[in-house]
C-alpha positions as a Python dict, from the first residue, in 0.01 Angstrom:
ca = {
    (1, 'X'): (0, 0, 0),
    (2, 'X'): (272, 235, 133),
    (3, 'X'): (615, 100, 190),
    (4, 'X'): (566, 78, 570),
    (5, 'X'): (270, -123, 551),
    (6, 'X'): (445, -381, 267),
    (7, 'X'): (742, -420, 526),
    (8, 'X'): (470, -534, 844),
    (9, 'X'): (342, -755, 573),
    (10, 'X'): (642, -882, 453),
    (11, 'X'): (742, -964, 821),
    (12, 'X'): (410, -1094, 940),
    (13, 'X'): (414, -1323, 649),
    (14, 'X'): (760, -1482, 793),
    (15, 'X'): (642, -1467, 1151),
    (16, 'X'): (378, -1692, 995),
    (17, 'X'): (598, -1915, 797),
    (18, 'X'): (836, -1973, 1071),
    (19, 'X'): (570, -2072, 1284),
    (20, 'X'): (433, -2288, 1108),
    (21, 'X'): (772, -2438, 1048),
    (22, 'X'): (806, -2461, 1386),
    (23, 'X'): (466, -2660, 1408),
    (24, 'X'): (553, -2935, 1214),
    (25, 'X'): (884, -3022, 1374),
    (26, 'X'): (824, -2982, 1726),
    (27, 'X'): (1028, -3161, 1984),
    (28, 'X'): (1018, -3516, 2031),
    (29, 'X'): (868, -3626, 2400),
    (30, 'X'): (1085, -3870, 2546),
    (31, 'X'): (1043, -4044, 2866),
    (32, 'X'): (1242, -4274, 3131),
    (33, 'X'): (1140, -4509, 3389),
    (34, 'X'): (1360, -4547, 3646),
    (35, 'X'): (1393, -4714, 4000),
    (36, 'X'): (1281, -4502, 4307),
    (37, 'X'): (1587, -4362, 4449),
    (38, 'X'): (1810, -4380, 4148),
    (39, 'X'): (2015, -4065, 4131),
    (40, 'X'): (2209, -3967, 3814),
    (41, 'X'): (2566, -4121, 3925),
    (42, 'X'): (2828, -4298, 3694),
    (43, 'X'): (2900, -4525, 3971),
    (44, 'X'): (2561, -4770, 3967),
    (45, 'X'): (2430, -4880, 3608),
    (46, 'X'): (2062, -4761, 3691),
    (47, 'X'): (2264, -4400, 3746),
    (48, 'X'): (2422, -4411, 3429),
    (49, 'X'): (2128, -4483, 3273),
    (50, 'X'): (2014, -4122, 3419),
    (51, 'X'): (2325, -4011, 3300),
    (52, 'X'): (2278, -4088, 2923),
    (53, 'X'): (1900, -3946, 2950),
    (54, 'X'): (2032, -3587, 3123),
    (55, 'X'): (2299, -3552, 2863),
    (56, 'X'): (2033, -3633, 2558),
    (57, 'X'): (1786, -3410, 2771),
    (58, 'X'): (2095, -3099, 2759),
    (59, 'X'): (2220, -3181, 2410),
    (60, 'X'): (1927, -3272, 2217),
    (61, 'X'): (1621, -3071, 2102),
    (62, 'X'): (1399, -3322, 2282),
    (63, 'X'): (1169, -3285, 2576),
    (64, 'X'): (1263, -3534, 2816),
    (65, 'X'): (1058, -3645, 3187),
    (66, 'X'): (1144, -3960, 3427),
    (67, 'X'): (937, -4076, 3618),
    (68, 'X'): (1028, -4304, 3911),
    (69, 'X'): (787, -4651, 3959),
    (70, 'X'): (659, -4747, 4301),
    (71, 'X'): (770, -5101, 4357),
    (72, 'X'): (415, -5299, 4446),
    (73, 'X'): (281, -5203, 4124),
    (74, 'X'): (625, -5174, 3890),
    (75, 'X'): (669, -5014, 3553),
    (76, 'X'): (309, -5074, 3386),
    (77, 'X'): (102, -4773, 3492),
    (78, 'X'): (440, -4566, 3457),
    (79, 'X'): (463, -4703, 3071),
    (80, 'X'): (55, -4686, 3031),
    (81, 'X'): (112, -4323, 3127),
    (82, 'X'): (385, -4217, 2924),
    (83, 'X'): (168, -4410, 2638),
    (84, 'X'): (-126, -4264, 2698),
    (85, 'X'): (75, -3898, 2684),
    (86, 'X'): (150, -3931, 2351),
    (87, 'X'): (509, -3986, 2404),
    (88, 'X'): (774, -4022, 2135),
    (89, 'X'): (983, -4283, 2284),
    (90, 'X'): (999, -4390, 2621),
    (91, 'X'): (1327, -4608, 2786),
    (92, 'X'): (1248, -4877, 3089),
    (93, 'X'): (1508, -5087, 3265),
    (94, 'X'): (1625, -5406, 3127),
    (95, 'X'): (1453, -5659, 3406),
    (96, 'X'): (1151, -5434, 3300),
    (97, 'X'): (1130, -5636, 2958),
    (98, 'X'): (849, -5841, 3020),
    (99, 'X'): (640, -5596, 3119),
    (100, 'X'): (753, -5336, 2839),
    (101, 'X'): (661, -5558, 2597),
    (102, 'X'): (327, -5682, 2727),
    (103, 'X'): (226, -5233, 2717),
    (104, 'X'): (406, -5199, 2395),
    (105, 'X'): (167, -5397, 2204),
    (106, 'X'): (-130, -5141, 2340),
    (107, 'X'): (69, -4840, 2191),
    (108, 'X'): (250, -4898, 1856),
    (109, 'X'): (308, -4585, 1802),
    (110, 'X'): (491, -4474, 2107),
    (111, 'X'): (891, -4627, 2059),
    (112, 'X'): (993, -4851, 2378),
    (113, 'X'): (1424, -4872, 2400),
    (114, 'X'): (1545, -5159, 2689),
    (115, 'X'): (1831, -5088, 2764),
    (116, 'X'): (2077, -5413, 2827),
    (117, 'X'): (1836, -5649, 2670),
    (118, 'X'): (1914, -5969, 2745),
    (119, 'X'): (1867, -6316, 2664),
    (120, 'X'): (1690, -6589, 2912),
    (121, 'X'): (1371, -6677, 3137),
    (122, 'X'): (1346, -6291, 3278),
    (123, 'X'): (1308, -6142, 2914),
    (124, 'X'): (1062, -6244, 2601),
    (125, 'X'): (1207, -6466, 2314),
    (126, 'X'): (973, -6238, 2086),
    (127, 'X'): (941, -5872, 2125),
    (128, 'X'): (679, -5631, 1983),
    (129, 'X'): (784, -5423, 1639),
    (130, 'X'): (775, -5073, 1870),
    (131, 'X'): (1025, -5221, 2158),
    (132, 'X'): (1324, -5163, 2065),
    (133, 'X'): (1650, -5375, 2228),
    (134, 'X'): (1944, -5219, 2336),
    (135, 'X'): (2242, -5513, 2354),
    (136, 'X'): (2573, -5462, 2526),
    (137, 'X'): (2822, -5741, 2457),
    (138, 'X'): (2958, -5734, 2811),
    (139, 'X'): (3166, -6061, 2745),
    (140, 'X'): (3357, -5858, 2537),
    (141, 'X'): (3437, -5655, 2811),
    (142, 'X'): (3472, -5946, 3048),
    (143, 'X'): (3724, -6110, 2818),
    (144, 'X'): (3987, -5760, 2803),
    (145, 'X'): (3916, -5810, 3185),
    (146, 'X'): (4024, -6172, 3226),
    (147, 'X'): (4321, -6126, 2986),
    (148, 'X'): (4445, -5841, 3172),
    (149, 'X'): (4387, -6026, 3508),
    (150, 'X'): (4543, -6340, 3422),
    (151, 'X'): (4883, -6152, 3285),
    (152, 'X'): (4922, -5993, 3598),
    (153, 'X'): (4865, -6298, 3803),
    (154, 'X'): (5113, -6487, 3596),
    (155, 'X'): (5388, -6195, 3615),
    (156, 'X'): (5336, -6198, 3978),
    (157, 'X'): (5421, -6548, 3958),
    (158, 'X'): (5055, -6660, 4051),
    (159, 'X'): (4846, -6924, 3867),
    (160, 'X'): (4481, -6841, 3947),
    (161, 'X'): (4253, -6599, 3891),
    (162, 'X'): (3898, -6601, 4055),
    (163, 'X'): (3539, -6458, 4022),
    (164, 'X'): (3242, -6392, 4280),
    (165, 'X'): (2931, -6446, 4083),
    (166, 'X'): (2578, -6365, 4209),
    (167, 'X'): (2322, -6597, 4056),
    (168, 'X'): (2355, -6845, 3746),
    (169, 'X'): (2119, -6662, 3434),
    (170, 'X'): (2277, -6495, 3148),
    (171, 'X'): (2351, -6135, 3311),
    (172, 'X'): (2586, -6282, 3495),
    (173, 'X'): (2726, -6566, 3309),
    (174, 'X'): (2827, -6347, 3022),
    (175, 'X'): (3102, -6213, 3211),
    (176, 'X'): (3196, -6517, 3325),
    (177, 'X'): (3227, -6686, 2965),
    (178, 'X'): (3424, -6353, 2868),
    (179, 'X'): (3634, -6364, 3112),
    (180, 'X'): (3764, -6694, 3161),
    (181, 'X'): (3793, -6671, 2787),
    (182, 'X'): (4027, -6398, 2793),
    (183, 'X'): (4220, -6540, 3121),
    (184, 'X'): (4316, -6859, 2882),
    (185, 'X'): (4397, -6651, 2599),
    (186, 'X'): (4664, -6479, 2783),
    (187, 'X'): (4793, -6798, 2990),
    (188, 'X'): (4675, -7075, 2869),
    (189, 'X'): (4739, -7289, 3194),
    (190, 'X'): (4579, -7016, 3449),
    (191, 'X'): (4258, -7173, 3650),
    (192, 'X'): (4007, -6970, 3675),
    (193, 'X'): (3750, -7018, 3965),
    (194, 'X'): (3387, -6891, 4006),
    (195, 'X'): (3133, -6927, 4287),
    (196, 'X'): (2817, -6822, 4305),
    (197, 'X'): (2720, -6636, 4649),
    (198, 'X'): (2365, -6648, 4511),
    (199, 'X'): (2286, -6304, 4649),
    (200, 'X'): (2297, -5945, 4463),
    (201, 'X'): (2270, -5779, 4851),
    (202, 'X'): (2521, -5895, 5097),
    (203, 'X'): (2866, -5787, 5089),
    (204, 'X'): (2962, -5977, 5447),
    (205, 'X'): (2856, -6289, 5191),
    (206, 'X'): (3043, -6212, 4909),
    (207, 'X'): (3342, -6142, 5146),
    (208, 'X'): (3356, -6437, 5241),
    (209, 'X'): (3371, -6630, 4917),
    (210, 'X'): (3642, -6361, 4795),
    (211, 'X'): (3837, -6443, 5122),
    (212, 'X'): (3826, -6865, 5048),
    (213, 'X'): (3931, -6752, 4694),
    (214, 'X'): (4217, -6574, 4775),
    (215, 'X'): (4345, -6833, 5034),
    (216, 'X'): (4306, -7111, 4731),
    (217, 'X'): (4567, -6890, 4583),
    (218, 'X'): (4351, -6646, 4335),
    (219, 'X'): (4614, -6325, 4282),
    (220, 'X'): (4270, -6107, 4109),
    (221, 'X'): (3939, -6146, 4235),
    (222, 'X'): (3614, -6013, 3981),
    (223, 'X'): (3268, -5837, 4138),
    (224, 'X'): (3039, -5983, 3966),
    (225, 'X'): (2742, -5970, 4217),
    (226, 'X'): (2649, -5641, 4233),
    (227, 'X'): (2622, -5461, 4541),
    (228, 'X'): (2706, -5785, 4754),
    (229, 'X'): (3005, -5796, 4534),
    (230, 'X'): (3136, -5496, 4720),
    (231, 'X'): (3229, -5712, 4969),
    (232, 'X'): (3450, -5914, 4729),
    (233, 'X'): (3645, -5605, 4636),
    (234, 'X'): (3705, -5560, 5006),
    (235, 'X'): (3839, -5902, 5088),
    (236, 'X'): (4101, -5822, 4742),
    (237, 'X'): (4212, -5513, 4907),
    (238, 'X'): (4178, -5666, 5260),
    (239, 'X'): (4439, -5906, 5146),
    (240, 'X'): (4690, -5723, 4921),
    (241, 'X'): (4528, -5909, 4560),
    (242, 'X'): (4362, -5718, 4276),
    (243, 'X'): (3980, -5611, 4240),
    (244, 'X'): (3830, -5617, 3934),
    (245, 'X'): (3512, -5383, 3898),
    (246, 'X'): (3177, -5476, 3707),
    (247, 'X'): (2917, -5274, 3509),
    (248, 'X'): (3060, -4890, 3608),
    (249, 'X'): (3401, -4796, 3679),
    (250, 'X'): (3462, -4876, 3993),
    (251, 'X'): (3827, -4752, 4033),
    (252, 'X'): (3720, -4508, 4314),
    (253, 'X'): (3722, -4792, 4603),
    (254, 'X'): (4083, -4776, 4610),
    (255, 'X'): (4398, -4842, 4450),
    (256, 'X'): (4370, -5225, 4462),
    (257, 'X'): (4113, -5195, 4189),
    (258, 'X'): (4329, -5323, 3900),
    (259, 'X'): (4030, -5249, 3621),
    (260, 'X'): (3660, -5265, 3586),
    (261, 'X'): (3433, -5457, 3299),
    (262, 'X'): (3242, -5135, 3179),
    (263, 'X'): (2938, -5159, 3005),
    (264, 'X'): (2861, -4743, 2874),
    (265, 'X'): (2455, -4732, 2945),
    (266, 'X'): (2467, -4372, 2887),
    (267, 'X'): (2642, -4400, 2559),
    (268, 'X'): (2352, -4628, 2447),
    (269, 'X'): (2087, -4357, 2570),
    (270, 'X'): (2241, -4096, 2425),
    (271, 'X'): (2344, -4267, 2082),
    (272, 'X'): (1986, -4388, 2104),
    (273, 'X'): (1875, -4054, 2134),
    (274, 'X'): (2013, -3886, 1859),
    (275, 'X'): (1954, -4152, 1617),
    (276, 'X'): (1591, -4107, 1709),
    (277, 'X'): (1614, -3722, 1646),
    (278, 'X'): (1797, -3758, 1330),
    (279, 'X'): (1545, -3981, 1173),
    (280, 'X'): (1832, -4259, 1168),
    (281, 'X'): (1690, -4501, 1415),
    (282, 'X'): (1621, -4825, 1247),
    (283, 'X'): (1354, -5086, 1395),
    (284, 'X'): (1513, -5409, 1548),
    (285, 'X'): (1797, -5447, 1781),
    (286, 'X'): (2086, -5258, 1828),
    (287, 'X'): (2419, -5389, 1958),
    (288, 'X'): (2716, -5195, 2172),
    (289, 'X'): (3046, -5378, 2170),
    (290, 'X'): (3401, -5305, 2205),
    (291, 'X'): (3397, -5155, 1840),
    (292, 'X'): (3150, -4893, 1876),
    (293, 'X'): (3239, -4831, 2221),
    (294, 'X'): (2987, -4979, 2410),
    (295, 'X'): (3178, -5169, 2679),
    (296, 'X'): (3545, -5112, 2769),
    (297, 'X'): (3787, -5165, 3071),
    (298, 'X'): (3756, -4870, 3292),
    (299, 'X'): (4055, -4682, 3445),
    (300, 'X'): (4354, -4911, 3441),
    (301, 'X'): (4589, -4899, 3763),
    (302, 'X'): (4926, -4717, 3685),
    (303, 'X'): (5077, -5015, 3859),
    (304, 'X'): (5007, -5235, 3507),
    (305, 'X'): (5326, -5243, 3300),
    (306, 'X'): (5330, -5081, 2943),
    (307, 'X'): (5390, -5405, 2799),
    (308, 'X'): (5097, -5627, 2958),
    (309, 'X'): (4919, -5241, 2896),
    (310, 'X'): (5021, -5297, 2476),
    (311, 'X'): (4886, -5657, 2471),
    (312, 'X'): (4541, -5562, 2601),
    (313, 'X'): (4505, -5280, 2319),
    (314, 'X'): (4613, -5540, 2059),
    (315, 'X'): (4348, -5773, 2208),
    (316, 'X'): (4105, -5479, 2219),
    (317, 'X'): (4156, -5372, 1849),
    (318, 'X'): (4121, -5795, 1780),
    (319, 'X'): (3809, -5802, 1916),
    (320, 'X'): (3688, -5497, 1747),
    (321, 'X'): (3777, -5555, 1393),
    (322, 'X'): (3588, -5911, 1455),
    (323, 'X'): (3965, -6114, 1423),
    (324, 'X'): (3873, -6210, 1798),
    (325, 'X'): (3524, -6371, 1848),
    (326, 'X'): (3468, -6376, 2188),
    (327, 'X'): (3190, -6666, 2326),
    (328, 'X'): (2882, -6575, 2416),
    (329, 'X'): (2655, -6765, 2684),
    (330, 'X'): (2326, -6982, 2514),
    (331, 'X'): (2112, -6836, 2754),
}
């Protein structure tokens, strides 16, 4: 063999290695079902949700597809076809849970992340080994929101604080229990009142609760209704009180937004995401809180003094080294 020949051989030989190499680790598929119409946006939690999966899709050696359901038949074929791909892991929306679960059991070896998993009627009290849940402690969040609300009301010489809920079931009611919680922690005395527009659509309704709030004498009025809670944040502004934002930041509506209740969807994709590619993603549940920053307060308003701004750290550091145990709704 002549030198020239051992050198193609030598090389062809690690050509041949590295593909093989290559061959056994190739990249994880990873799929998302999303809403029709849901753009990648940090200002809706389905959007965020996009967010998380884009940045995992750029960051990650993964190979990532969503794929939108068509409302009359919802997520099943969707899942059945990601399944049926031979996907890795696939992530479906949390009021998807039911039906995750029921396709999970046909596939165990494809990994199924809800994100937001939640306790009550719309989500199973038993979950397949492959699903895996995705908790966000958004009373926690509610509670930094209802003790930075209530200081502001009392400096302002005000004695009430007020929220505009959509409909009574634990996605709503946990930031309710957090943040009348929080409220009492940082005035004991404050009242804190909540009605329930019982719609998710209507802002003209939610209005109009926000706007009997305010003339009870509520100084900081809390979205927690969705889109229809849009309409609450306009009555606040409307009237010269404080908004306080739910789910995203929603500090953009205007300066009368005095925080939002943040729960970080895309930092639970994207955490979820690399734990999977690292071989560090354990089976069960896994919980985002104020300590791993899963929820926070979004973008204060500059208007908030550094003093009431000091307090809400210490409370935030309280809750995250577990000295604060914030309640939690049954269900």
């Amino acid at each position: 063999m002549t030198m020239r020949s051992g050198l193609a051989a030598a090389l062809l030989l690690t050509m041949l290695v590295g593909a093989v190499g290559n061959a056994a680790t190739p990249r994880p598929r990873i799929g998302m079902v999303a809403y029709a119409g849901s753009e990648p946006t940090p200002r809706t939690p389905d959007g965020l949700t996009l967010v998380g999966f884009l940045r995992a899709e750029r960051a990650l050696p993964i190979r990532g597809h969503i794929a939108y359901m068509a409302p009359p038949q919802g997520p099943a074929p969707v899942l059945k076809s990601f399944g049926r791909s031979g996907y890795d892991m696939v992530f479906a929306p949390a009021l998807e849970a039911r039906a995750v679960n029921t396709v999970a059991r046909g596939f165990r070896g494809v990994r199924f992340v809800v994100i937001d998993w939640q306790l009550g009627r719309l989500f199973p009290a038993r979950h397949a080994r492959n699903v895996y849940p995705a908790v966000f402690r958004a009373e926690q969040a509610g509670y930094l929101a209802g003790y930075l609300a209530a200081s502001m009301a009392a400096r302002e010489g005000r004695r009430m604080i007020s929220a505009v809920a959509g409909f009574r079931f634990y996605g709503v009611t946990r930031w309710l229990v957090g943040y009348r919680a929080g409220a009492k922690k940082a005035v004991p005395r404050i009242a804190v009142r909540i009605d329930y527009s019982q719609d998710f659509a209507n802002p003209a309704k939610c209005r109009r609760v926000a706007l009997s709030q305010i003339a009870a004498g509520s100084r900081v009025v809390f979205n927690v209704a969705g889109a229809c809670g849009l309409g609450a944040l306009r009555a606040a502004r409307e009237k010269g009180v404080w908004g306080v934002g739910v789910d995203v930041d929603q500090s953009h509506l205007g300066p009368h937004i005095l925080t939002s209740a943040v729960m970080r969807l895309d930092r639970g994709v994207f955490d979820t995401v690399r734990k999977f590619v690292r071989g560090k993603l354990e089976p069960g549940t896994t919980v985002y809180g104020v300590r791993n920053g899963g929820v926070e307060l979004g973008r204060i308003s500059p208007k908030v003094p550094k003093w009431i701004l000091r307090k809400v750290e210490d409370i935030r550091r309280r809750i995250a080294d577990g000295t604060i145990r914030v309640p939690r709704p049954r269900g």
